[in-house]
Backbone as a printed PyTorch tensor [residue, N CA C, xyz], in Angstrom:
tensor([[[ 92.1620, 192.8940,  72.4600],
         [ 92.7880, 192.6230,  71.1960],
         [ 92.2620, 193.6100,  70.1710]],

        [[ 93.2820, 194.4460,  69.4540],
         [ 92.9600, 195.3830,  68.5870],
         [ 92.3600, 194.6240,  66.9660]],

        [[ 91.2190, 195.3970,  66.5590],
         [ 91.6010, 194.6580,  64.8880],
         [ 91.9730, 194.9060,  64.1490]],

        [[ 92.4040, 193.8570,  63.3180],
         [ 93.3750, 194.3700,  62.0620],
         [ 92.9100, 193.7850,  60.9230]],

        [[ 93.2470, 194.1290,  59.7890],
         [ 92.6090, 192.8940,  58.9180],
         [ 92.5240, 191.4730,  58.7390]],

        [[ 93.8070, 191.3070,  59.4400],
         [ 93.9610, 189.9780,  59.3970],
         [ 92.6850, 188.8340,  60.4520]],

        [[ 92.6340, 189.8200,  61.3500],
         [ 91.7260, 189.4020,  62.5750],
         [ 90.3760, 189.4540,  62.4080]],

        [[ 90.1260, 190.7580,  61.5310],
         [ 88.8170, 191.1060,  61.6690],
         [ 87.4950, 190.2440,  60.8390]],

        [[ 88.0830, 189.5310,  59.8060],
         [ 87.0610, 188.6210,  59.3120],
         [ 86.2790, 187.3850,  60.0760]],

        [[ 87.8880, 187.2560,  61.1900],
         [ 87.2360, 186.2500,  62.3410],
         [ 86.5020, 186.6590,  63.8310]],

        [[ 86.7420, 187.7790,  63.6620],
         [ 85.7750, 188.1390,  64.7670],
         [ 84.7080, 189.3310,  64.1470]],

        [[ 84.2160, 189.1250,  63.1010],
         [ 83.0950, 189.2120,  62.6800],
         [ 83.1850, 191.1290,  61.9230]],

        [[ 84.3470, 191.5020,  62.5090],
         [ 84.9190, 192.7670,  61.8450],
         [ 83.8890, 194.1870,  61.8710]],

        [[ 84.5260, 195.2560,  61.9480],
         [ 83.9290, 196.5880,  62.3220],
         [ 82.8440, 196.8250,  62.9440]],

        [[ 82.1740, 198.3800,  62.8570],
         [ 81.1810, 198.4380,  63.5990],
         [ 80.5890, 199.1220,  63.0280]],

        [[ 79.0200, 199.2290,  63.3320],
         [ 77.7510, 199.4080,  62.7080],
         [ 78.0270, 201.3560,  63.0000]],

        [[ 76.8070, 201.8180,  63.0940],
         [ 76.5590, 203.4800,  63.2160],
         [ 76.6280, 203.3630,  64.4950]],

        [[ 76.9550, 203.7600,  65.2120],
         [ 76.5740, 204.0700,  66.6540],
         [ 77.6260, 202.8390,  67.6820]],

        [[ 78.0360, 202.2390,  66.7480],
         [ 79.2510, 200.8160,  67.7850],
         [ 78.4360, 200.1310,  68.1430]],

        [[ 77.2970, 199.7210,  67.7780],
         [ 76.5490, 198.6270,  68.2190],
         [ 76.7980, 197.1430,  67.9810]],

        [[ 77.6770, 196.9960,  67.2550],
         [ 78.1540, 195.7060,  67.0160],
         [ 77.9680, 194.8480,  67.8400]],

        [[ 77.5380, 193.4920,  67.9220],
         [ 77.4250, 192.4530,  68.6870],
         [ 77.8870, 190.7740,  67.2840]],

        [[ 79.1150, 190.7490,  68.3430],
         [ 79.3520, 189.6780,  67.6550],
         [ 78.8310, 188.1700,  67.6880]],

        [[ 78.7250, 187.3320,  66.9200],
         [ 77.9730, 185.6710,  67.2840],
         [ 78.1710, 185.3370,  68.7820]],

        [[ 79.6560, 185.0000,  68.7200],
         [ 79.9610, 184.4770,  69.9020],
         [ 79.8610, 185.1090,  71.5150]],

        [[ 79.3920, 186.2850,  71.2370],
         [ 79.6720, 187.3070,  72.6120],
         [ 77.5240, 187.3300,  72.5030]],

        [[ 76.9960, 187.5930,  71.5450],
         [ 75.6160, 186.8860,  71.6930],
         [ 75.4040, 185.5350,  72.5150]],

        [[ 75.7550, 184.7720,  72.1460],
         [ 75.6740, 183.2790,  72.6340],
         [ 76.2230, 183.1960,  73.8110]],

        [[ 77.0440, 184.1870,  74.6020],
         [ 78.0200, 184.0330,  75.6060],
         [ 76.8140, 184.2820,  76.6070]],

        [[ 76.1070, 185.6820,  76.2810],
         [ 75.2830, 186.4470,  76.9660],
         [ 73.8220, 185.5840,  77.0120]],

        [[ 73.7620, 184.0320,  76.0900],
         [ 72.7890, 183.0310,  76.3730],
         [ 73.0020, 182.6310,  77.6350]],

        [[ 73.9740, 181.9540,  78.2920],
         [ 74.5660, 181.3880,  79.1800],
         [ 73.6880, 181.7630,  80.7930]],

        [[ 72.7230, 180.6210,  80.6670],
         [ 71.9380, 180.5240,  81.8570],
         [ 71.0380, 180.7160,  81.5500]],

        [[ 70.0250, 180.7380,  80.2260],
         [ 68.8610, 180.9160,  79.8240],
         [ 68.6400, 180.1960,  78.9670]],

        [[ 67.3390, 180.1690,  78.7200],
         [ 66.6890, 179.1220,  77.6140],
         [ 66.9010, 179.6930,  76.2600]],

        [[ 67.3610, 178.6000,  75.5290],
         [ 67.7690, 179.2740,  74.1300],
         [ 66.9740, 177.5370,  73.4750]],

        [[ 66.6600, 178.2000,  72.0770],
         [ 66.0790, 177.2710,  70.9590],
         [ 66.6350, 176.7510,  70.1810]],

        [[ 67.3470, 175.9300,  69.5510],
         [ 68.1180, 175.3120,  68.6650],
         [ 67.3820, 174.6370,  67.5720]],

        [[ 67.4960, 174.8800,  66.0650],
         [ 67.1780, 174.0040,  65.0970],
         [ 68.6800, 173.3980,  64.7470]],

        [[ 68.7330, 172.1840,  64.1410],
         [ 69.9570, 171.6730,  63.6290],
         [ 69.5260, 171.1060,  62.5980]],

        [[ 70.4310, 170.8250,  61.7210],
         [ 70.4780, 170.4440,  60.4640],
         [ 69.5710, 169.1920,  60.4770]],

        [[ 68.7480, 169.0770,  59.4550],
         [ 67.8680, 167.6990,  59.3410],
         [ 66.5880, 168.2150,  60.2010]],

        [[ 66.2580, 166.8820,  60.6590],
         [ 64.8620, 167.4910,  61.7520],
         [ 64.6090, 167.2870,  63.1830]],

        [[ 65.7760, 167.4630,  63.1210],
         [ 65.7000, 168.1640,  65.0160],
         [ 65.7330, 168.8540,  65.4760]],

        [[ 65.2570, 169.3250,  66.4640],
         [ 65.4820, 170.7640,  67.4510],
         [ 65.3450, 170.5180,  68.8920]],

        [[ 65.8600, 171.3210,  69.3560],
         [ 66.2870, 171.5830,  71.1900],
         [ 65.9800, 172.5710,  71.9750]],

        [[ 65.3690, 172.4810,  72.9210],
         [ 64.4260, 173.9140,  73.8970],
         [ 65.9050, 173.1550,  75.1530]],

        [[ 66.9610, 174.3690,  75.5160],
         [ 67.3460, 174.0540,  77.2910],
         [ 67.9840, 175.1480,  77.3450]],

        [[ 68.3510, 174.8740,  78.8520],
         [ 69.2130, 176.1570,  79.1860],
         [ 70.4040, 176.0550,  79.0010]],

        [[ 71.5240, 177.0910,  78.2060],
         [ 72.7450, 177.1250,  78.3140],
         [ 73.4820, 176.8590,  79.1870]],

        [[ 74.2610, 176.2130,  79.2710],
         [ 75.3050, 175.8130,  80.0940],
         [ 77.0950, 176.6360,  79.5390]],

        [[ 76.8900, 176.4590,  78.8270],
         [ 78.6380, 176.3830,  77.9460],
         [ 78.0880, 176.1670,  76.4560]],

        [[ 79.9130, 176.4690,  76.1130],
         [ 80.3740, 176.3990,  74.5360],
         [ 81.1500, 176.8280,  74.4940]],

        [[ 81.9210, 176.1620,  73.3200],
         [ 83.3050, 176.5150,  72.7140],
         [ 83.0740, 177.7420,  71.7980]],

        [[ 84.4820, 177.8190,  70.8570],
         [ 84.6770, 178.5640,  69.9970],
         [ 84.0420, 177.8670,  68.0860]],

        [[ 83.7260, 176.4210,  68.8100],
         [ 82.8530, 176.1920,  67.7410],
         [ 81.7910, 175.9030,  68.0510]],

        [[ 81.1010, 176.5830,  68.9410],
         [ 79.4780, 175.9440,  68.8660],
         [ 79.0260, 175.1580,  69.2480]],

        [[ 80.2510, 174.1900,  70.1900],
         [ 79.2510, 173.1170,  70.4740],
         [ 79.0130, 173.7530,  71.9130]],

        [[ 77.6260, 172.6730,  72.4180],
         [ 76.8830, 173.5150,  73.4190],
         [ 76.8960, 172.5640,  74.2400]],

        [[ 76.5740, 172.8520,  76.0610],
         [ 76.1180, 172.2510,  76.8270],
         [ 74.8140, 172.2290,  76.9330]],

        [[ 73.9950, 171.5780,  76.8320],
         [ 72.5570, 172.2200,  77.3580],
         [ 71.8060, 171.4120,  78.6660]],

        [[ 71.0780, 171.9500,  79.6750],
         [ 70.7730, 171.2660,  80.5840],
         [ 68.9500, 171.7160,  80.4390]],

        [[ 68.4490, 170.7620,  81.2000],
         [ 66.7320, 170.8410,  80.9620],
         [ 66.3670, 171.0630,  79.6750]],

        [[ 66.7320, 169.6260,  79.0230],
         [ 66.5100, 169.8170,  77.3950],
         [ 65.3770, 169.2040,  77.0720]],

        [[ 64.5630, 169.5080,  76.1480],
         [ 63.6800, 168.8300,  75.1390],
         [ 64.0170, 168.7470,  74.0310]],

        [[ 64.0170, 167.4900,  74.2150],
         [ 64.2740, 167.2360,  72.1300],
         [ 62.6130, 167.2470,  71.0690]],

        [[ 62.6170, 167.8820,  70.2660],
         [ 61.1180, 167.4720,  68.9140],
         [ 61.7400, 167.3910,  67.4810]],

        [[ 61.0180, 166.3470,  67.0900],
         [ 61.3560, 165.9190,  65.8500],
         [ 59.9770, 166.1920,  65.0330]],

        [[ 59.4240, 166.0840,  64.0620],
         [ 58.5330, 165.9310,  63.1080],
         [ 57.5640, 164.8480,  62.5820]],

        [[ 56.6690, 165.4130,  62.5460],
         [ 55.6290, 163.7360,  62.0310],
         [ 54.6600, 164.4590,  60.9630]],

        [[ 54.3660, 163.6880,  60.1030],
         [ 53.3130, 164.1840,  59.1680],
         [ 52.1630, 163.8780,  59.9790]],

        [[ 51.2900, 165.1850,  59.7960],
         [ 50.0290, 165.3130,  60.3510],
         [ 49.2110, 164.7150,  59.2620]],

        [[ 48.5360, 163.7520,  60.3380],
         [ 47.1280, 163.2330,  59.7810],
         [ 45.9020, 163.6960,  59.3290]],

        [[ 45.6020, 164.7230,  59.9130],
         [ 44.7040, 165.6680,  59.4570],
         [ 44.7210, 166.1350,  58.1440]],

        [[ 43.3980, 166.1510,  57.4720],
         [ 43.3850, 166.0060,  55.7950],
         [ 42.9270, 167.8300,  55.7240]],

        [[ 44.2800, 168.7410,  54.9680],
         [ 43.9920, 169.9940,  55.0440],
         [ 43.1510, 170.3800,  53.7880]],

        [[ 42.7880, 169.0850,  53.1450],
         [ 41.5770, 169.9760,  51.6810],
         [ 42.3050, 170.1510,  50.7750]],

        [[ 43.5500, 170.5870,  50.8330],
         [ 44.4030, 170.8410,  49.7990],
         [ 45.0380, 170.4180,  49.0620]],

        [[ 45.4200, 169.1630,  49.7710],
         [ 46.0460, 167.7400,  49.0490],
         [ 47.4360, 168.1330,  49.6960]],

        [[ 47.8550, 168.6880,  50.5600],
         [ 49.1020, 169.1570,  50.9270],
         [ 49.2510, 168.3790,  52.0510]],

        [[ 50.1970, 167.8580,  52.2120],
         [ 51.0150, 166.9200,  53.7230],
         [ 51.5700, 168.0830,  54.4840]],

        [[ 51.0040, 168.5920,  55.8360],
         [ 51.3250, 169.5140,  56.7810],
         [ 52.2940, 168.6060,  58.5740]],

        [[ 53.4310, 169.2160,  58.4580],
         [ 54.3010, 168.7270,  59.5570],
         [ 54.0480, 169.4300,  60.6990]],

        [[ 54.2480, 168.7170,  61.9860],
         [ 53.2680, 168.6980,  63.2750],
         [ 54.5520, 168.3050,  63.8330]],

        [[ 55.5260, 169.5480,  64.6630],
         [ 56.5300, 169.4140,  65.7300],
         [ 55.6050, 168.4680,  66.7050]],

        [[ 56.6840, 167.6750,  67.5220],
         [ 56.3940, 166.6470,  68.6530],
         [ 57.4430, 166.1940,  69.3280]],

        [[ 57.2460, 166.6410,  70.4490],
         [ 58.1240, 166.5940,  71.9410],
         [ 58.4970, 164.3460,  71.6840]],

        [[ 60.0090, 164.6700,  71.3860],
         [ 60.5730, 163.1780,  71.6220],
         [ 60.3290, 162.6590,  72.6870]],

        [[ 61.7000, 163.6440,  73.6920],
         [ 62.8560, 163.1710,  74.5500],
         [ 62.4810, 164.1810,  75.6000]],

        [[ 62.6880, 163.9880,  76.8840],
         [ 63.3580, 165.2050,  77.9390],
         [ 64.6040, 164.4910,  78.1620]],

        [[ 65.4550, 165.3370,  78.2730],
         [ 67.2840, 164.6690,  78.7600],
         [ 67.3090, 165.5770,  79.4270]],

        [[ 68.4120, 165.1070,  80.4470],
         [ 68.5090, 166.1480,  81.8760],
         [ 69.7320, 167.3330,  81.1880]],

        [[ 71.3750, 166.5360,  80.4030],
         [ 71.9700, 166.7440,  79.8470],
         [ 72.7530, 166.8520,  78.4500]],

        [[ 72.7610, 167.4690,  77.8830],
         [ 73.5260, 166.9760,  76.2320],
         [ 74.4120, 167.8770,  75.6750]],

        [[ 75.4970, 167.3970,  75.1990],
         [ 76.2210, 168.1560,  74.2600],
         [ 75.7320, 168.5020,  72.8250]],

        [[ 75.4460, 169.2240,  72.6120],
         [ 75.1560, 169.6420,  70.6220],
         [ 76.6810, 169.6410,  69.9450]],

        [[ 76.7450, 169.0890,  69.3480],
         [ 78.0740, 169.1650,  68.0680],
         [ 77.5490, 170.7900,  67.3640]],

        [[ 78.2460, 171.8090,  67.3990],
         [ 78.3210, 173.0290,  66.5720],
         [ 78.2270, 172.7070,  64.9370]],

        [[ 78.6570, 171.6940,  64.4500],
         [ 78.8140, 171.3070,  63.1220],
         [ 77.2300, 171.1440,  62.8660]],

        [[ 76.1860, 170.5960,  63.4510],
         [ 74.8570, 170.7010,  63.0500],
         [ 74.1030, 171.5370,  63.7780]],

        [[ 74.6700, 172.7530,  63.6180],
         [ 73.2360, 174.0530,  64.2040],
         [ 73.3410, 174.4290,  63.4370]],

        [[ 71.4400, 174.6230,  62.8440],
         [ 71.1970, 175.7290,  61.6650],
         [ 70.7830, 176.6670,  62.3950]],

        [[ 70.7400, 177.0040,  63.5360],
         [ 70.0420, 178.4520,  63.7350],
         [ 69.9870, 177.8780,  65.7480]],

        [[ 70.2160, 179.1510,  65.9840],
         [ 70.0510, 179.4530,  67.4700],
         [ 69.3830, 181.0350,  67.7740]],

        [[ 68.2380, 180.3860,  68.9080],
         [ 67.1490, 181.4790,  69.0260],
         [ 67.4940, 181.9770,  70.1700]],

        [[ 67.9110, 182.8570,  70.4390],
         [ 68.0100, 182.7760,  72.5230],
         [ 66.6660, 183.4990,  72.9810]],

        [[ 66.1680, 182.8190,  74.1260],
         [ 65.3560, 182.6960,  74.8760],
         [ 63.6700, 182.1640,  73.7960]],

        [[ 64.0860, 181.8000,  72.7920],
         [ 63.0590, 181.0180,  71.6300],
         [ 62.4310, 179.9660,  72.7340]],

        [[ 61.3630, 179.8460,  72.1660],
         [ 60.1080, 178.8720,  72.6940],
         [ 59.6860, 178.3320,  71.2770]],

        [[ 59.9540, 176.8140,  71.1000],
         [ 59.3570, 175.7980,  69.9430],
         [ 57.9960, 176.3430,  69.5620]],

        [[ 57.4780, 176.6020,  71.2150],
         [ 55.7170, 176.7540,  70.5640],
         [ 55.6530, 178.2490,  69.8420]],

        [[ 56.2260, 179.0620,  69.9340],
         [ 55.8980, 180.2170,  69.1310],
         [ 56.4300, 180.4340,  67.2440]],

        [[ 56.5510, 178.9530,  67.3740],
         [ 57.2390, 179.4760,  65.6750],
         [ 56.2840, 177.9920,  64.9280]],

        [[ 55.0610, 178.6330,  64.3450],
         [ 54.1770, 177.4830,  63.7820],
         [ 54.7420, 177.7010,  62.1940]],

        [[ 54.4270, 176.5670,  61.8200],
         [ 54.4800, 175.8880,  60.3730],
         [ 53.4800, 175.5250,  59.5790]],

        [[ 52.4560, 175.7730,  59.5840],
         [ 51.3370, 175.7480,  58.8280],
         [ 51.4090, 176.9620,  57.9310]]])
């Protein structure tokens, strides 16, 4: 499919120096069979392997972990309340609704992105 203007805002439109362009969806395509990281809106997030997805985002994921958030108990001196990711759920299977992903990491690991 050629672009045109009409097209090109939806498929993410032209190309960089060199044609390197990589569009969302052809990223995410090239997830497909690997571990990718998911934050979603609010305070959840998801470590599994791609399975599928539509044209909106929603996902299959298989060998999932779900972590949610807890205020850490630990008194940092500062008077500051510090949040401490924590493994919920393992689910074998799940669909993600595309409407709540804030961000997709491919091949992301929960443990490498601290919050302190």
């Amino acid at each position: 499919m050629s672009e045109t203007p009409a097209n090109k805002s939806q498929t993410g439109g032209g190309t960089q120096k060199g044609g390197n362009t990589i569009l969302p969806l052809a990223l995410i395509d090239k997830c497909i069979g690997s571990r990718i990281y998911v934050v979603m809106k609010g305070d959840k997030e998801f470590s599994g392997v791609l399975r599928g997805f539509d044209e909106y985002v929603n996902m299959v994921l298989d060998d999932v972990q779900e972590y949610g958030f807890k205020v850490d108990d630990g008194d940092s001196g500062d008077g500051n309340k510090k949040l401490k990711r924590v493994l919920v759920n393992r689910l074998e299977t799940i669909l993600l609704s595309g409407n709540n992903v804030a961000m997709l990491v491919p091949g992301g690991d929960p443990d490498s992105f601290n919050f302190s």
